[in-house]
N, CA, C and O atoms as a GROMACS GRO file, in nm:
protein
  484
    1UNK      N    1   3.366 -18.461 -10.417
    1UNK     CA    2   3.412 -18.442 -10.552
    1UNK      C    3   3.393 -18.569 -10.635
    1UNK      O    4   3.342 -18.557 -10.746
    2UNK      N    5   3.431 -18.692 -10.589
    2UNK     CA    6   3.378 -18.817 -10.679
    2UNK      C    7   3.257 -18.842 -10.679
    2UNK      O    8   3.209 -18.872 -10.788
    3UNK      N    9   3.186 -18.838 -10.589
    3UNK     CA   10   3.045 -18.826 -10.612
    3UNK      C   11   2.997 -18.710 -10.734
    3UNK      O   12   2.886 -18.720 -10.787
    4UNK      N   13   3.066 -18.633 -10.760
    4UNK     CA   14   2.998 -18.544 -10.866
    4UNK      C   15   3.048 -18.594 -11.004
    4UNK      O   16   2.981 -18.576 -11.105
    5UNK      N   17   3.165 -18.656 -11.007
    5UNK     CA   18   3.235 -18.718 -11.093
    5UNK      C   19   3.206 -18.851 -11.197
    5UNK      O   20   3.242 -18.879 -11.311
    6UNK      N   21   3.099 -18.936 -11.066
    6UNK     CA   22   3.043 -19.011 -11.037
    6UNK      C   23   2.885 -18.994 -11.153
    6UNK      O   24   2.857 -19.057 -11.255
    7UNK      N   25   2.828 -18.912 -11.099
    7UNK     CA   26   2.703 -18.893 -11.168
    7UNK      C   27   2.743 -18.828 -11.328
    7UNK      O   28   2.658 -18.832 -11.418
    8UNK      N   29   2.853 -18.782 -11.346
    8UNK     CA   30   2.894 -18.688 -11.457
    8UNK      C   31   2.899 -18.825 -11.605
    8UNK      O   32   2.846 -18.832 -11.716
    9UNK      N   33   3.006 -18.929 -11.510
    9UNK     CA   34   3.001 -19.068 -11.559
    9UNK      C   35   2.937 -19.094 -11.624
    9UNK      O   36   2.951 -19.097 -11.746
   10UNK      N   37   2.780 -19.141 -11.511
   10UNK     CA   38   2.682 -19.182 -11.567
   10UNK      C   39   2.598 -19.135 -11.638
   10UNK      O   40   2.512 -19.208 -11.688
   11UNK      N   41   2.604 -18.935 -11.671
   11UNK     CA   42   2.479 -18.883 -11.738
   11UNK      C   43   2.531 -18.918 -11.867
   11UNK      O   44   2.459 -18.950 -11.961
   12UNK      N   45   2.692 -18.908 -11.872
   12UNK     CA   46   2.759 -18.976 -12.036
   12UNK      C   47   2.754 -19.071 -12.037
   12UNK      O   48   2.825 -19.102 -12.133
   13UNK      N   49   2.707 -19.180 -11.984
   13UNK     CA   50   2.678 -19.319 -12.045
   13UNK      C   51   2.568 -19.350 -12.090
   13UNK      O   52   2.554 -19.435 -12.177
   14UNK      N   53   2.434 -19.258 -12.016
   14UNK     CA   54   2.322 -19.282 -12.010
   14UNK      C   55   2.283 -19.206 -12.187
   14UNK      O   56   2.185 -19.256 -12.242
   15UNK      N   57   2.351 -19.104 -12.258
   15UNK     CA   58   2.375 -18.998 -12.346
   15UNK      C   59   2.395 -19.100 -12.441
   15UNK      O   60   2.310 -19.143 -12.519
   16UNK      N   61   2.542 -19.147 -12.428
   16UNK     CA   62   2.554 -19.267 -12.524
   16UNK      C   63   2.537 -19.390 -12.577
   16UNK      O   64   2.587 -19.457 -12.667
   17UNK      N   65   2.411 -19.406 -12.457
   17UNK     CA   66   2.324 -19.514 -12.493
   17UNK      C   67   2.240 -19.522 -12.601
   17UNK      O   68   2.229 -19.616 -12.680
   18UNK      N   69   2.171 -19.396 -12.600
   18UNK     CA   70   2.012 -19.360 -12.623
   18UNK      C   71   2.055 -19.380 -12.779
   18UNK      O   72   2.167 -19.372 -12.829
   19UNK      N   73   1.972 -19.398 -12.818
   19UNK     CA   74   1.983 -19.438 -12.994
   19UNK      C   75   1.834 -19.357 -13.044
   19UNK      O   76   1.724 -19.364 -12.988
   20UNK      N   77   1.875 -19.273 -13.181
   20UNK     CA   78   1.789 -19.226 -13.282
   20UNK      C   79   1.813 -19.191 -13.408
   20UNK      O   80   1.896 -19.119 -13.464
   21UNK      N   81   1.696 -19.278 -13.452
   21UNK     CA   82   1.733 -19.276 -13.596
   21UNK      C   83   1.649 -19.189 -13.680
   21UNK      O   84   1.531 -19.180 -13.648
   22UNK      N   85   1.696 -19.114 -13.796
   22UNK     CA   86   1.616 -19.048 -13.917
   22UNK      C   87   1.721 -19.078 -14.034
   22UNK      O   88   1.830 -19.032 -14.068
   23UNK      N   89   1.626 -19.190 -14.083
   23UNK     CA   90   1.612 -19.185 -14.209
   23UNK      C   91   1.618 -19.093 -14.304
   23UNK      O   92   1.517 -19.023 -14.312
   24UNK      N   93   1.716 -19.066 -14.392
   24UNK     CA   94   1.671 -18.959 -14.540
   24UNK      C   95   1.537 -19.103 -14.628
   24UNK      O   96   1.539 -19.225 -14.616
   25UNK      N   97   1.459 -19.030 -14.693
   25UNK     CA   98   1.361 -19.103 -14.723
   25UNK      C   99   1.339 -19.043 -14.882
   25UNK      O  100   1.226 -19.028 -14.929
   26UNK      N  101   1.452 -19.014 -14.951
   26UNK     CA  102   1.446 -18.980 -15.054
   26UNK      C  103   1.469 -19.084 -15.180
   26UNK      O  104   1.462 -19.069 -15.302
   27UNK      N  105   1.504 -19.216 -15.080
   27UNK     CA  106   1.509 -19.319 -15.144
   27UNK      C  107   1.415 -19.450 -15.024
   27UNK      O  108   1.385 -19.444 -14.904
   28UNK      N  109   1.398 -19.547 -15.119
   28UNK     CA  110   1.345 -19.650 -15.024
   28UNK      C  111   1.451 -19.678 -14.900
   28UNK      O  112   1.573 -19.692 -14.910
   29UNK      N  113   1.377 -19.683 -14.788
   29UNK     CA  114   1.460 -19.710 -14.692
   29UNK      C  115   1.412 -19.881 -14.666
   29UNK      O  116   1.296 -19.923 -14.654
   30UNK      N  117   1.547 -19.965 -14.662
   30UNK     CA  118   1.469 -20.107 -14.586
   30UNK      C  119   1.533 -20.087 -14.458
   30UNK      O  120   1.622 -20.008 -14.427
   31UNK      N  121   1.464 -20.182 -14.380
   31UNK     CA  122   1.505 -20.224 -14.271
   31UNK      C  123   1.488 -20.393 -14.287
   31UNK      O  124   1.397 -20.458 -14.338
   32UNK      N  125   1.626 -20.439 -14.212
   32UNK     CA  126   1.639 -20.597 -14.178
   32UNK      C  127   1.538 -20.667 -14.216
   32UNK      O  128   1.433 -20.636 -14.160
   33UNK      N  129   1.529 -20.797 -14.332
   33UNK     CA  130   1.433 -20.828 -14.336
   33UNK      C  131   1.365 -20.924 -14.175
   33UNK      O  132   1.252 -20.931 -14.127
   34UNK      N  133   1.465 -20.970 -14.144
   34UNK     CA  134   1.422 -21.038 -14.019
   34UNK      C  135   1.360 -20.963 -13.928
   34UNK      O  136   1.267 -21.021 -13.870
   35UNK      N  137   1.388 -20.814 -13.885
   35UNK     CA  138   1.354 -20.729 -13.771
   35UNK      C  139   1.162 -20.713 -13.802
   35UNK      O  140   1.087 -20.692 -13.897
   36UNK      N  141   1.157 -20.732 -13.700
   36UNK     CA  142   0.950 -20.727 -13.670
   36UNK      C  143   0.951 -20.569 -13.674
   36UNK      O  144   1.059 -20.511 -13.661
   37UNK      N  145   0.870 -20.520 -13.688
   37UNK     CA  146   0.867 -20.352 -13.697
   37UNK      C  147   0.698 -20.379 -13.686
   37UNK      O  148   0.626 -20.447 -13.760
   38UNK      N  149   0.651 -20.274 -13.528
   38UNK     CA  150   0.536 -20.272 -13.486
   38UNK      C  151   0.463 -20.138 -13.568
   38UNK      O  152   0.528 -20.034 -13.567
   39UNK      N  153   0.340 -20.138 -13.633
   39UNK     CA  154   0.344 -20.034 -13.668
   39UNK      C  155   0.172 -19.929 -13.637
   39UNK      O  156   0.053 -19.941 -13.668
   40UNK      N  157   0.199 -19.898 -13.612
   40UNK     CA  158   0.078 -19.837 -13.519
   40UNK      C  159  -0.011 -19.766 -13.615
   40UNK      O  160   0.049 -19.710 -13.706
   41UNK      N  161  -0.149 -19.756 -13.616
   41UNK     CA  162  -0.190 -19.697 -13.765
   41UNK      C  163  -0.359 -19.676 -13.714
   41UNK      O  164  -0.407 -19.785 -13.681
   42UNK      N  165  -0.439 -19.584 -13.703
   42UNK     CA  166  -0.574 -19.551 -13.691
   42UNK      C  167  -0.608 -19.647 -13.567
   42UNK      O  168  -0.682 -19.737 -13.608
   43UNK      N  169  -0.584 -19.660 -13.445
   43UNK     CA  170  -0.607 -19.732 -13.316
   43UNK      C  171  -0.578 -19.933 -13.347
   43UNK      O  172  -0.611 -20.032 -13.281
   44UNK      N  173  -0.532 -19.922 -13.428
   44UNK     CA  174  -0.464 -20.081 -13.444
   44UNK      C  175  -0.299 -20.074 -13.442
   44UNK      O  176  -0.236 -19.970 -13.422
   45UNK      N  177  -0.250 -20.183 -13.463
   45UNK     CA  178  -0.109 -20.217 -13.419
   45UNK      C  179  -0.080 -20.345 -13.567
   45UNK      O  180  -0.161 -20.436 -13.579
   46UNK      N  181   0.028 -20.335 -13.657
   46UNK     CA  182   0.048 -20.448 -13.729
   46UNK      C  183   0.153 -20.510 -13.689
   46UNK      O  184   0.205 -20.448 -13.596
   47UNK      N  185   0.216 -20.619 -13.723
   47UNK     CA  186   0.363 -20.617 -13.692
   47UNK      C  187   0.374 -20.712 -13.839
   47UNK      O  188   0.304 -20.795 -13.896
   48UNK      N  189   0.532 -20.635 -13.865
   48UNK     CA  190   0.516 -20.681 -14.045
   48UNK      C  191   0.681 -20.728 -13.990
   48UNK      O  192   0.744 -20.721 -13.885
   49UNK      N  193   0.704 -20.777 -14.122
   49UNK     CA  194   0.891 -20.777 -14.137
   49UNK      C  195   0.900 -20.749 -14.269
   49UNK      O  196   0.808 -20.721 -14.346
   50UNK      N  197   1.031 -20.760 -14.293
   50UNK     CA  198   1.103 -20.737 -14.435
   50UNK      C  199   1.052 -20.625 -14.512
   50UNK      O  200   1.017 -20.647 -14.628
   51UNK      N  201   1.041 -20.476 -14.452
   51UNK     CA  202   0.991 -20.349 -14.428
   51UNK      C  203   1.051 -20.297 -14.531
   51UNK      O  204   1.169 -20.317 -14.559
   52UNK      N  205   0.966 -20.220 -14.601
   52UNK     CA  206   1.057 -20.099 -14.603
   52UNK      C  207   0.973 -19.989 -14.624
   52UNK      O  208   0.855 -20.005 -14.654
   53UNK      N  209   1.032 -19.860 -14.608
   53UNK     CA  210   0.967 -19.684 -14.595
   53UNK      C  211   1.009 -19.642 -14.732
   53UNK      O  212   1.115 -19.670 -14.788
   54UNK      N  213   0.920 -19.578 -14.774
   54UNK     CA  214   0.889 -19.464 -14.887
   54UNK      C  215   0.880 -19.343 -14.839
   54UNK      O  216   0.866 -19.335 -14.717
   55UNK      N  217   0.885 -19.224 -14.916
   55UNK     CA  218   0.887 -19.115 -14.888
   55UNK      C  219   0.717 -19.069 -14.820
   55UNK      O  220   0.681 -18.986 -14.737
   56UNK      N  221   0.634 -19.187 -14.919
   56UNK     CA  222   0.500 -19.147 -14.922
   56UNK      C  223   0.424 -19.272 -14.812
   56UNK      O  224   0.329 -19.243 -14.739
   57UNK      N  225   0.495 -19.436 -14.819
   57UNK     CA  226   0.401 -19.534 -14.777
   57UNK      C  227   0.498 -19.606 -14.699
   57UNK      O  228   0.616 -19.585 -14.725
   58UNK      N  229   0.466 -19.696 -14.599
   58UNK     CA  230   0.524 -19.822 -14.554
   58UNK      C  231   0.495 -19.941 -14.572
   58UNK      O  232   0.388 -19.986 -14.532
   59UNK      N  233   0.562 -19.995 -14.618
   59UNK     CA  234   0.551 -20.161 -14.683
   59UNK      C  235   0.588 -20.291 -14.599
   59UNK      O  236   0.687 -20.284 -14.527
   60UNK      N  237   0.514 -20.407 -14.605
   60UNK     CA  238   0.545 -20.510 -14.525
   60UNK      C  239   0.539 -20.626 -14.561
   60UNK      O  240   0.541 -20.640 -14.683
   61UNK      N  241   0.532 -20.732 -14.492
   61UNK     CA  242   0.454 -20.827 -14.463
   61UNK      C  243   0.456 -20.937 -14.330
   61UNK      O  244   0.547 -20.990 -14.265
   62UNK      N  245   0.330 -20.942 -14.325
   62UNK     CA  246   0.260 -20.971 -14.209
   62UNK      C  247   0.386 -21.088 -14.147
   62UNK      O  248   0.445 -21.175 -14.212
   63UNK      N  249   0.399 -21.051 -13.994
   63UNK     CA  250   0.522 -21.132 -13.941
   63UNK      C  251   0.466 -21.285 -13.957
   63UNK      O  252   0.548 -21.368 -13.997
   64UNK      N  253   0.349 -21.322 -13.932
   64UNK     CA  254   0.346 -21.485 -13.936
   64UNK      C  255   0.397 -21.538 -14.070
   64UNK      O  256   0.463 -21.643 -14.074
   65UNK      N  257   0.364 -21.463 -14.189
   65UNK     CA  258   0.376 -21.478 -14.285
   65UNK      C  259   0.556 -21.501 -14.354
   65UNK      O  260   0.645 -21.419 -14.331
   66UNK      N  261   0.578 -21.632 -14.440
   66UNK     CA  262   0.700 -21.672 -14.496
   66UNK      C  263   0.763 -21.488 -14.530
   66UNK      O  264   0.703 -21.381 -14.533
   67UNK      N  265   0.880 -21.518 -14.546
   67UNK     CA  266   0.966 -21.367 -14.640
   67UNK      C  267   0.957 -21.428 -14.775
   67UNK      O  268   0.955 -21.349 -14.869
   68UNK      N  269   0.952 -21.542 -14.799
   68UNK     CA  270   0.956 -21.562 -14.925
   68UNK      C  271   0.825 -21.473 -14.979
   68UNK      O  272   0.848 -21.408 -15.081
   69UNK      N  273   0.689 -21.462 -14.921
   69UNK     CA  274   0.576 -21.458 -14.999
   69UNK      C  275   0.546 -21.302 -15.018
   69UNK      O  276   0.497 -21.222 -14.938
   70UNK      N  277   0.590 -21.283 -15.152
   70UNK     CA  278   0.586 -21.125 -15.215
   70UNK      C  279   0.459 -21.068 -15.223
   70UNK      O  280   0.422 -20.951 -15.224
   71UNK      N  281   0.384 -21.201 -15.231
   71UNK     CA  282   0.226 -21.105 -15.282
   71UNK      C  283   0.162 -21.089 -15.136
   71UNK      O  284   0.088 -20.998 -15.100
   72UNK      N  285   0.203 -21.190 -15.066
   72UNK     CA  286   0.159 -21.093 -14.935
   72UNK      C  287   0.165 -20.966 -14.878
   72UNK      O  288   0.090 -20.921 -14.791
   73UNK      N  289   0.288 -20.892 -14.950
   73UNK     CA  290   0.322 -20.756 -14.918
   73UNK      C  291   0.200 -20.652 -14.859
   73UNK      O  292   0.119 -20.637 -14.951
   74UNK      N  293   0.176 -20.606 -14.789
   74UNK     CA  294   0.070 -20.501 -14.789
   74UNK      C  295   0.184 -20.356 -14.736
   74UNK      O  296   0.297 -20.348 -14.688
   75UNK      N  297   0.052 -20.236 -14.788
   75UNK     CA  298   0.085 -20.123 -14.770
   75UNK      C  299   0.010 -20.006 -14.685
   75UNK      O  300  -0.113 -20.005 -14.693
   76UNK      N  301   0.046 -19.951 -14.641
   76UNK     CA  302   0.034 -19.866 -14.514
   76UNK      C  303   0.054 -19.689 -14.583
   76UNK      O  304   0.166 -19.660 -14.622
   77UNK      N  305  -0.034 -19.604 -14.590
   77UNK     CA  306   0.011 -19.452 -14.650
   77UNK      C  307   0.089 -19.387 -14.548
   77UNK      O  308   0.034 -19.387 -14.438
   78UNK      N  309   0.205 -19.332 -14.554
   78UNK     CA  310   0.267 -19.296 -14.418
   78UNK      C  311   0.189 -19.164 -14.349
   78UNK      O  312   0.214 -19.135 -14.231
   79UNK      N  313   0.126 -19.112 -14.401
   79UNK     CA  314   0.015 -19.008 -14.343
   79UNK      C  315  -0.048 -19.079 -14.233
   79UNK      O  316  -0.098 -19.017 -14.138
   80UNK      N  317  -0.048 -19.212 -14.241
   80UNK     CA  318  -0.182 -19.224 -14.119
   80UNK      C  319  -0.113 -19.324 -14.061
   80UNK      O  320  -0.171 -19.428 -14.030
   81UNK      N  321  -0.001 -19.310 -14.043
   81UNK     CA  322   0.078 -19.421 -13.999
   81UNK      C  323   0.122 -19.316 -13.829
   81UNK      O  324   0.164 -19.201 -13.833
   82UNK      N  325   0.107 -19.365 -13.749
   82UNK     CA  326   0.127 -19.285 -13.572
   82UNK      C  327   0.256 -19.312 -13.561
   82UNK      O  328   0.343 -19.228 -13.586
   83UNK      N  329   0.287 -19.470 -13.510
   83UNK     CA  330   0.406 -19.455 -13.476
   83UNK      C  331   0.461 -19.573 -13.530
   83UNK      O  332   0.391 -19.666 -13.570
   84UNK      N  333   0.638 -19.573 -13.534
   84UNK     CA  334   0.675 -19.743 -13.551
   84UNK      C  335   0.798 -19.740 -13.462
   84UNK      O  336   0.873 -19.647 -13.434
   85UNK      N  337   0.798 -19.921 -13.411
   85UNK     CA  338   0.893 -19.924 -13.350
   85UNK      C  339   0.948 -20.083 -13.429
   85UNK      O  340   0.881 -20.183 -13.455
   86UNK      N  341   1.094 -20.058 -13.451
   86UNK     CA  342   1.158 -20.208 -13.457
   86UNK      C  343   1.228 -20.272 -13.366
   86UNK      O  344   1.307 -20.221 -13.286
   87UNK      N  345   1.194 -20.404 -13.378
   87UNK     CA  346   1.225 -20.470 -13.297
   87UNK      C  347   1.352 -20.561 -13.342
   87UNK      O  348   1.328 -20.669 -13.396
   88UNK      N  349   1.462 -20.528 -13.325
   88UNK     CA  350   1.576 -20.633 -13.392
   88UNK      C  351   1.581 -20.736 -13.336
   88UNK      O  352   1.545 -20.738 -13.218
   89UNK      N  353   1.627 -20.863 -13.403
   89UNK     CA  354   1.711 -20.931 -13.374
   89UNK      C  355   1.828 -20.946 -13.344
   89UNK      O  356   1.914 -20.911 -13.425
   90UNK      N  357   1.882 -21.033 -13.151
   90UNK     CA  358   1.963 -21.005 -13.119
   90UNK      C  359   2.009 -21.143 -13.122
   90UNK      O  360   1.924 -21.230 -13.139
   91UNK      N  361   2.197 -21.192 -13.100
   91UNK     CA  362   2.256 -21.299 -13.113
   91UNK      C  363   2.303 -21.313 -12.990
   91UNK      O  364   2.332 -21.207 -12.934
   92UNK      N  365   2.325 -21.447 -12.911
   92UNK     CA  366   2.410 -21.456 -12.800
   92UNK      C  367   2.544 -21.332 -12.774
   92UNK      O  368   2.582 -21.262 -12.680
   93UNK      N  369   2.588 -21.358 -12.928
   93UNK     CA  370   2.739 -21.278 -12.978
   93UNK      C  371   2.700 -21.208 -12.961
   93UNK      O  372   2.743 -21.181 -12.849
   94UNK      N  373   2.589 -21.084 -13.004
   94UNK     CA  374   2.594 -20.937 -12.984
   94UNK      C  375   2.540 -20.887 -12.851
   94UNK      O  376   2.542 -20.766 -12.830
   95UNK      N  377   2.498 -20.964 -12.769
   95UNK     CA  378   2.439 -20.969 -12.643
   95UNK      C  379   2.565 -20.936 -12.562
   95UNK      O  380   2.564 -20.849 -12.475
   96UNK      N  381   2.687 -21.018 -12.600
   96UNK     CA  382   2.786 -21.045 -12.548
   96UNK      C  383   2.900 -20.971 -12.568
   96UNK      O  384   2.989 -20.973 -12.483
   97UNK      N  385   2.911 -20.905 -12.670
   97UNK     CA  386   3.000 -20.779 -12.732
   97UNK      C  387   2.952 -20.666 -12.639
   97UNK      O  388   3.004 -20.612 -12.542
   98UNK      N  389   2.787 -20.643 -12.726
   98UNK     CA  390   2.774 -20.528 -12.619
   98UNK      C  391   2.811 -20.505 -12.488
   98UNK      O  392   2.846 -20.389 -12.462
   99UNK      N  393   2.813 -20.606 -12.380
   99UNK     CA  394   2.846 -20.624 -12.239
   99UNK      C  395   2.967 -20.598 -12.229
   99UNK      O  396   3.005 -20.511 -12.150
  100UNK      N  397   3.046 -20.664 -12.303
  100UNK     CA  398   3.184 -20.662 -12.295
  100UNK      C  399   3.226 -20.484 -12.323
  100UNK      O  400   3.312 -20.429 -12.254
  101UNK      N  401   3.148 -20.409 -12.434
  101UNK     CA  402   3.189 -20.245 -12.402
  101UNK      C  403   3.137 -20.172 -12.357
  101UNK      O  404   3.164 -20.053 -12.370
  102UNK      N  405   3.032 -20.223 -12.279
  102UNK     CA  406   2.971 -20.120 -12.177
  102UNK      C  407   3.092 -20.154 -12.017
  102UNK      O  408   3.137 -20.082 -11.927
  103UNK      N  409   3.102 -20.282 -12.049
  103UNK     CA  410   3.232 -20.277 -11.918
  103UNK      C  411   3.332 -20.220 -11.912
  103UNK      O  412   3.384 -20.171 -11.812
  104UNK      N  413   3.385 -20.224 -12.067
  104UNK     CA  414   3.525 -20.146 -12.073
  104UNK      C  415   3.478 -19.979 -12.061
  104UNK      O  416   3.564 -19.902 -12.018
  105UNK      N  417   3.368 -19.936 -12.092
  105UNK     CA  418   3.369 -19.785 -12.111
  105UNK      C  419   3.310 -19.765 -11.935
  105UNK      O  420   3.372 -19.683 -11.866
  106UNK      N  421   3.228 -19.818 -11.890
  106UNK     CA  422   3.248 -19.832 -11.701
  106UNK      C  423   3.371 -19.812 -11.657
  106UNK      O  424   3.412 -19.720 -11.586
  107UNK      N  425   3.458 -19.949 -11.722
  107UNK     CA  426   3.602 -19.933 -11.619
  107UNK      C  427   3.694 -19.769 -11.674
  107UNK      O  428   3.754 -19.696 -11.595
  108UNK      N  429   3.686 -19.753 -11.768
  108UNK     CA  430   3.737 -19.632 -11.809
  108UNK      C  431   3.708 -19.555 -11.768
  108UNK      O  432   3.787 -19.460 -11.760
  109UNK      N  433   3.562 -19.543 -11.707
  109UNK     CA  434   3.479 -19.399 -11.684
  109UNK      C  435   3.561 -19.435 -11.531
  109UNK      O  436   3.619 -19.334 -11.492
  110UNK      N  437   3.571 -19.506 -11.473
  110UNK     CA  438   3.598 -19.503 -11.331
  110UNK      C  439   3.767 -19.432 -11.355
  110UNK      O  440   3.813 -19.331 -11.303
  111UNK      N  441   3.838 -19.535 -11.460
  111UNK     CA  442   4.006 -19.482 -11.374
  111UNK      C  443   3.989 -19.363 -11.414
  111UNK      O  444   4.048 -19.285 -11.340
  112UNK      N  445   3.921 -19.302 -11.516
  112UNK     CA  446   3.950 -19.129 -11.531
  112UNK      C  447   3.910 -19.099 -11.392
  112UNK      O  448   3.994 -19.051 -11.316
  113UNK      N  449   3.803 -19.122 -11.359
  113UNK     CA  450   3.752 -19.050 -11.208
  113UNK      C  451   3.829 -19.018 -11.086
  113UNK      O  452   3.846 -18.920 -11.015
  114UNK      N  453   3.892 -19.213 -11.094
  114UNK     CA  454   3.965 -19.137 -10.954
  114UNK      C  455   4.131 -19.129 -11.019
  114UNK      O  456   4.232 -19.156 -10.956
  115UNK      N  457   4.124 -19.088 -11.154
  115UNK     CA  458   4.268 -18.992 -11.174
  115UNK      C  459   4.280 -18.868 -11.141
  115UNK      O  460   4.382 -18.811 -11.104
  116UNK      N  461   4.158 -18.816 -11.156
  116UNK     CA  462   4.140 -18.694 -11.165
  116UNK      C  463   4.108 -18.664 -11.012
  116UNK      O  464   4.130 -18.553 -10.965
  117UNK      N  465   4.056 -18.768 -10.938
  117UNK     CA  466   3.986 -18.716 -10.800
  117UNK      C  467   4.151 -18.701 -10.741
  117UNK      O  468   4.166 -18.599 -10.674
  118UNK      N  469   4.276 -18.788 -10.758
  118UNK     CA  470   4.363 -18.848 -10.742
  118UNK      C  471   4.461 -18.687 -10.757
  118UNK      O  472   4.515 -18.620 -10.669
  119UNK      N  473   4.452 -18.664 -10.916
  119UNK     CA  474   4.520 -18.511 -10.927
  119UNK      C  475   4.480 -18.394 -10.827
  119UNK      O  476   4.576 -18.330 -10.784
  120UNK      N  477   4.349 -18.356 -10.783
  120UNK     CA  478   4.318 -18.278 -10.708
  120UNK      C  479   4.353 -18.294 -10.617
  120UNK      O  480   4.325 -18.201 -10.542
  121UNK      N  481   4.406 -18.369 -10.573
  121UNK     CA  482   4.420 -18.413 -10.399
  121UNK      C  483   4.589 -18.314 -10.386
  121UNK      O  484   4.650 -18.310 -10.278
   0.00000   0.00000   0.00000
């Protein structure tokens, strides 16, 4: 019975991990100017920052490139755009938060387990 309890645990942790996002795109969407966003487009790969999505295009500029420099911006038609992935920036601190509630929601997932393995008995 904890063994089933056990895996039940983990398919809800593994559930509330997974992250996905959709955008409404009825307005400009930015993303972080710091975050790199890879963007995949006719068998090449860009990686831009200080992004943002249109309903119609994706906008950037090139990661080597300052955030200050506006006219660097280039644009991407989202029609021929394959795939994108961002890449955030992470802090010691949020490295360290996160850990800290994936432990507490572990230790939780456990005392429910053997409360319950505990009630059946």
């Amino acid at each position: 019975m904890t063994r089933r309890f056990s895996r039940l645990a983990f398919v809800v942790l593994a559930v509330g991990c997974a992250q996905h996002w959709d955008p409404r795109l009825e307005q400009p969407t930015p993303i972080k100017p710091a975050d790199a966003v890879l963007i995949w487009s006719s068998g090449t790969v860009e990686k831009w920052h200080a992004v943002v999505i249109t309903s119609d295009s994706v906008s950037g500029i090139p990661y080597g490139t300052s955030l200050k420099c506006d006219s660097c911006r280039r644009s991407i038609p989202l029609g021929v755009v394959d795939s994108m992935k961002v890449r955030h920036k992470t802090g010691a601190k949020d490295v360290a938060v996160t850990s800290l509630v994936f432990a507490g929601i572990v230790a939780v997932g456990l005392v429910v387990e053997n409360l319950v393995a505990w009630a059946i008995r």
